[in-house]
C-alpha positions in Angstrom: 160.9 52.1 10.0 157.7 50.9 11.1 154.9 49.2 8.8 152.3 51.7 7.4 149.5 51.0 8.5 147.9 52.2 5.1 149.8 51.6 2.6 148.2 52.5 -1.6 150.4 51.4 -4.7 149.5 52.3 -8.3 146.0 53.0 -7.3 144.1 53.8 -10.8 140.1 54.5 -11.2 138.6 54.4 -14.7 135.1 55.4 -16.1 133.6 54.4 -19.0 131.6 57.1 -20.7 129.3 56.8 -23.6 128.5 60.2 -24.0 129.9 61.8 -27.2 130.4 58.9 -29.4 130.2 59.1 -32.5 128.4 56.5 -33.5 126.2 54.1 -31.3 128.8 51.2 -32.3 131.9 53.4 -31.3 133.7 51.9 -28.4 132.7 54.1 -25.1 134.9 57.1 -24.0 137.7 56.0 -21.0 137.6 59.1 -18.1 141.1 58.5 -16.6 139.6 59.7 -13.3 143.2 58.6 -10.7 146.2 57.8 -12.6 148.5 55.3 -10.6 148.4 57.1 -7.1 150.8 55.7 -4.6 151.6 56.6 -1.0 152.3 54.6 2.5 150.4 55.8 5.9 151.7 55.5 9.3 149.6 55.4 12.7 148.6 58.3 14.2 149.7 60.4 10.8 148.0 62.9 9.0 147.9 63.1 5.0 146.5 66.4 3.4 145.4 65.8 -0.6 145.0 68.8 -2.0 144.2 70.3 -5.4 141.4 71.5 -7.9 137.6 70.3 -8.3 138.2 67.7 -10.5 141.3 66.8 -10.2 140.3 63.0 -8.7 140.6 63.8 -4.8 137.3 62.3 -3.6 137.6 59.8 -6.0 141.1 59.1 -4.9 139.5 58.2 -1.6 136.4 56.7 -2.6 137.9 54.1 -4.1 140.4 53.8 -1.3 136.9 53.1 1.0 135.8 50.6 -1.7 133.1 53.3 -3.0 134.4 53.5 -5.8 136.0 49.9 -7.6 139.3 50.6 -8.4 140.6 49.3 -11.7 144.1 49.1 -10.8 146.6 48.8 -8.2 146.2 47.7 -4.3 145.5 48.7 -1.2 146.9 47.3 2.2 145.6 48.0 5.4 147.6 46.8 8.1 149.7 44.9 6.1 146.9 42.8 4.2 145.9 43.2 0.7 142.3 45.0 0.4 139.6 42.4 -1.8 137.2 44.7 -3.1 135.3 41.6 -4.6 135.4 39.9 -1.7 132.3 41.0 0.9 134.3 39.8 4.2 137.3 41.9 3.2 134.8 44.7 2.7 133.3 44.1 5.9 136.3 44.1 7.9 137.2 47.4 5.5 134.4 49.4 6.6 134.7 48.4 10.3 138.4 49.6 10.5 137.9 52.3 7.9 134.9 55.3 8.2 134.7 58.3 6.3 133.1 62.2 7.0 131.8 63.3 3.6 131.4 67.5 2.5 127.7 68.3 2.9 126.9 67.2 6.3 123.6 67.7 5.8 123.0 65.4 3.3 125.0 62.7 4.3 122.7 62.2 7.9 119.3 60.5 7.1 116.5 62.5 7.5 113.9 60.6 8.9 116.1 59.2 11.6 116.2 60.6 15.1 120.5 61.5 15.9 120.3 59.0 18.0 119.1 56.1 15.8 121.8 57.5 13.3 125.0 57.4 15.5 123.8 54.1 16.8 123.1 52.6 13.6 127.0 51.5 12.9 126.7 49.5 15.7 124.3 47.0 14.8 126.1 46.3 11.6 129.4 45.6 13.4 128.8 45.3 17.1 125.9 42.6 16.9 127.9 41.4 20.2 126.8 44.9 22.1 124.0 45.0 23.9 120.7 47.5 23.9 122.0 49.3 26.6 126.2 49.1 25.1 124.9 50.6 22.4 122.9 53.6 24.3 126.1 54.0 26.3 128.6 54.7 23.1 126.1 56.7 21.4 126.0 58.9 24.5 129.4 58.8 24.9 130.6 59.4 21.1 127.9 62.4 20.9 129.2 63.9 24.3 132.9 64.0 23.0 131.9 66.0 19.8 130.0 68.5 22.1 126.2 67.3 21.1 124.1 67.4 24.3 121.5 64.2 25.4 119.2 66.7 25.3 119.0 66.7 21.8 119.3 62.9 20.7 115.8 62.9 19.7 116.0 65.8 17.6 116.0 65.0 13.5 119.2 66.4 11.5 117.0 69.4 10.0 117.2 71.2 13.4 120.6 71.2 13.5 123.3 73.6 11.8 125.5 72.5 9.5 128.1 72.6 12.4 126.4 70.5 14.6 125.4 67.9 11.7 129.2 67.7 10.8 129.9 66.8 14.2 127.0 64.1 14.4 128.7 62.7 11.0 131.9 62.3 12.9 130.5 60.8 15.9 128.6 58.5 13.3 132.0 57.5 11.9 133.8 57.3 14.8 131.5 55.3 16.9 132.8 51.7 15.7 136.6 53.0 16.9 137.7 52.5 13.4 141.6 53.3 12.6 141.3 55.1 9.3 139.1 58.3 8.8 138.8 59.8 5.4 137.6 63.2 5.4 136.4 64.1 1.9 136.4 68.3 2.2 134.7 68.0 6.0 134.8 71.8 6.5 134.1 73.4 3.1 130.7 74.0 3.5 130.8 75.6 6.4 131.8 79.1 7.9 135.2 80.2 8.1 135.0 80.4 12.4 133.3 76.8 12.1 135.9 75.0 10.2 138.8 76.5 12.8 136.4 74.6 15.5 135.8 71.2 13.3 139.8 71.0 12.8 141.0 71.5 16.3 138.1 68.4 17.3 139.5 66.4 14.7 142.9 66.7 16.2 141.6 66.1 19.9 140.1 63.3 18.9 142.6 61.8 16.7 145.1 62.3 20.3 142.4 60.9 21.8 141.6 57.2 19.3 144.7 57.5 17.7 143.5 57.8 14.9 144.9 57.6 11.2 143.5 60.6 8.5 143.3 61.3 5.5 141.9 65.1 5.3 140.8 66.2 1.7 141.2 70.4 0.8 141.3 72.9 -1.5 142.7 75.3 1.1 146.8 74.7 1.8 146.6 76.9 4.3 143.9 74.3 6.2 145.3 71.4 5.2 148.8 72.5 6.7 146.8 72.9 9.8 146.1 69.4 10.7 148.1 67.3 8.0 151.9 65.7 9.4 152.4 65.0 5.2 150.8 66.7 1.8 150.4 65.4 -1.3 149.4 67.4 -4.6 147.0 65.9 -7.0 146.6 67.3 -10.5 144.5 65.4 -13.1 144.2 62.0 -11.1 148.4 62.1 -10.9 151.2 63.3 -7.9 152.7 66.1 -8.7 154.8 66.3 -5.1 154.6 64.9 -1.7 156.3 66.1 1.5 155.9 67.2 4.8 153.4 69.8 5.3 155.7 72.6 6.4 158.3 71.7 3.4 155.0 72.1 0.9 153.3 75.2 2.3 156.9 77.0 2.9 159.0 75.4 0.3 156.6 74.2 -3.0 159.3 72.3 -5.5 156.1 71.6 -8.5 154.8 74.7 -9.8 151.5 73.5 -9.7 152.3 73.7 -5.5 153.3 77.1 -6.1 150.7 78.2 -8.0 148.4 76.7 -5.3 150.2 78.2 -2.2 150.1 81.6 -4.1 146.2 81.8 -3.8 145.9 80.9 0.1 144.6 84.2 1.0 146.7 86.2 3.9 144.9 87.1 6.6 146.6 90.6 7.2 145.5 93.8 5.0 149.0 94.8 5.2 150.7 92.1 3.3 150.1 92.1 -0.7 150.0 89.3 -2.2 149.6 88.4 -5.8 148.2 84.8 -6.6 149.8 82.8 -9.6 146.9 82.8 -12.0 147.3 79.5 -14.2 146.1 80.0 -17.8 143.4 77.6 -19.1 141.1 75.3 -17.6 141.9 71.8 -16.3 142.3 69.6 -19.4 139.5 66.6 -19.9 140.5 63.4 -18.0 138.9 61.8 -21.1 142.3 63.0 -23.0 145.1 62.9 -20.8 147.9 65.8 -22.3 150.9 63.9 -23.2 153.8 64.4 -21.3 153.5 66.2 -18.1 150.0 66.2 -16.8 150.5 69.8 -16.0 152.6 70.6 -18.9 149.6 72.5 -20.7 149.1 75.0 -17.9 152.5 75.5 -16.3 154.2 78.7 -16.1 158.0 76.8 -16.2 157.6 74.3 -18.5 160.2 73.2 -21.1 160.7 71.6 -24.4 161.1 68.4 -22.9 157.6 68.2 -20.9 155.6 67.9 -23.7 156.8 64.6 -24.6 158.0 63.2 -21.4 155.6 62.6 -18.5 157.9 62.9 -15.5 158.1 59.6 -12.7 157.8 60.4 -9.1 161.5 61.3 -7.7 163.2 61.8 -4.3 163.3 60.1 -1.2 161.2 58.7 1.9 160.3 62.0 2.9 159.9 64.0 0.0 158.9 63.2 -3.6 158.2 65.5 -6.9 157.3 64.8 -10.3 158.8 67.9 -12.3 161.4 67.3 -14.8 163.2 71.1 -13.6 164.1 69.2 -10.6 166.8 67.4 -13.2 167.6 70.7 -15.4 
């Protein structure tokens, strides 16, 4: 088998929190924010994280980007270890590695023309390029996401929230990175938009051969574009597999419960979504056992005590401890 070309071992992100001590002396509160999060990423693949708000997916990937300092574990890209301390690693990082963040709005500067802000990853890491290069790949880059010349003048305010999510893509994509992480690209916009956002993602991942790593609540979007899934419930893997083995066959009833509330898009078909009882528990105190043992319909004697390691095979992983019942 090939080398991944991303490839994340025992990946763990911690915050310290002083709110709520006791006393002003009291040691400060740990929020267990990604708990040991490991997974290996092949060219031209597509991994789909999905799971609850709050449930460490944009931090996953933060800290992945180096947005975030991860307080344990590493991160290869290409086969070379990831030095978040050191600012040539981090340099090289953010040249090879972009990211597409949820409210495109916010994310484009507003006092810059679209132009100066598609253009603008170029200086940083084409300083070899040329005034006019760099005129060319902006014009080219917008073109491909479907944003006319005519408009490269025009500020991010007089655009839709469509069109500013493709001006953050052609932003990311403008340095030809390998790796785009797309933290919830289409939530904020409408249903017909997201369908339109997806399928360019796809073209132009044929087109750059391109690497992704596409952050959802929605299984039934994520299956769209993802080649692999993997289920994150309080900062921990619950199961991994193939998209169509998730969506069609969930092993972790916290998949199940997901994949019951995709809504079906035909009047005629009832469906009944798995409602999970409680809120997510506080990553400030981690349930012992089973991170999922508090809420979950199927659990046992046993998943109160024992938290449950990551089991199967290349393919297909789960963390359940009915899998050995």
């Amino acid at each position: 088998m090939s080398t991944p070309l991303l490839s994340v071992e025992d990946l763990r992100v911690t915050f310290s929190i002083n709110q709520g001590k006791k006393w002003p002396w009291s040691p400060a509160n740990t929020l267990h924010a990604v708990n040991g999060v490991s997974f290996d990423l092949h060219r031209g693949k597509t991994l789909g994280i999905v799971g609850e708000s709050g449930c460490g997916k944009s931090t996953l990937i933060r800290a992945i980007a180096g947005l975030v300092p991860p307080t344990g574990g590493t991160v290869r890209l290409d086969g070379k270890g990831v030095d978040y301390q050191n600012r040539a690693s981090m340099q090289d990082l953010r040249r090879r590695m972009q990211m597409i963040f949820q409210d495109p709005i916010a994310s484009l500067n507003p006092r810059m023309t679209i132009r100066e802000i598609v253009s603008e990853p170029l200086t940083y890491f084409r300083p070899d390029m040329t005034a006019e290069q760099r005129r060319i790949a902006t014009r080219d880059i917008l073109d491909r996401v479907g944003i006319p010349e005519r408009n490269f003048n025009r500020f991010p305010h007089e655009f839709s929230g469509g069109q500013c999510q493709r001006i953050g893509i052609a932003r990311a994509l403008v340095s030809a990175p390998q790796v785009l992480l797309c933290d919830e690209p289409v939530s904020a916009l409408d249903v017909s938009i997201q369908a339109q956002v997806i399928n360019l993602l796809k073209e132009l991942q044929a087109e750059m051969e391109l690497t992704l790593i596409f952050v959802a609540h929605d299984l039934g979007v994520v299956r769209h574009i993802s080649d692999d899934v993997l289920v994150l419930y309080l900062g921990g893997v619950m199961e991994m597999a193939p998209a169509g083995d998730v969506v069609e066959r969930p092993r972790h009833p916290y998949s199940q419960a997901l994949l019951s509330a995709v809504p079906v898009p035909d009047p005629r078909i009832k469906t009944t979504p798995q409602v999970l009882n409680g809120d997510l528990p506080s990553p400030m105190a981690l349930p012992k056992g089973c991170l999922f043992q508090s809420r979950c319909p199927k659990r046992i004697e046993a998943c109160r005590s024992t938290r449950p390691p990551l089991k199967g095979d290349a393919t297909a992983q789960v963390a359940c401890l009915l899998e050995d019942a």
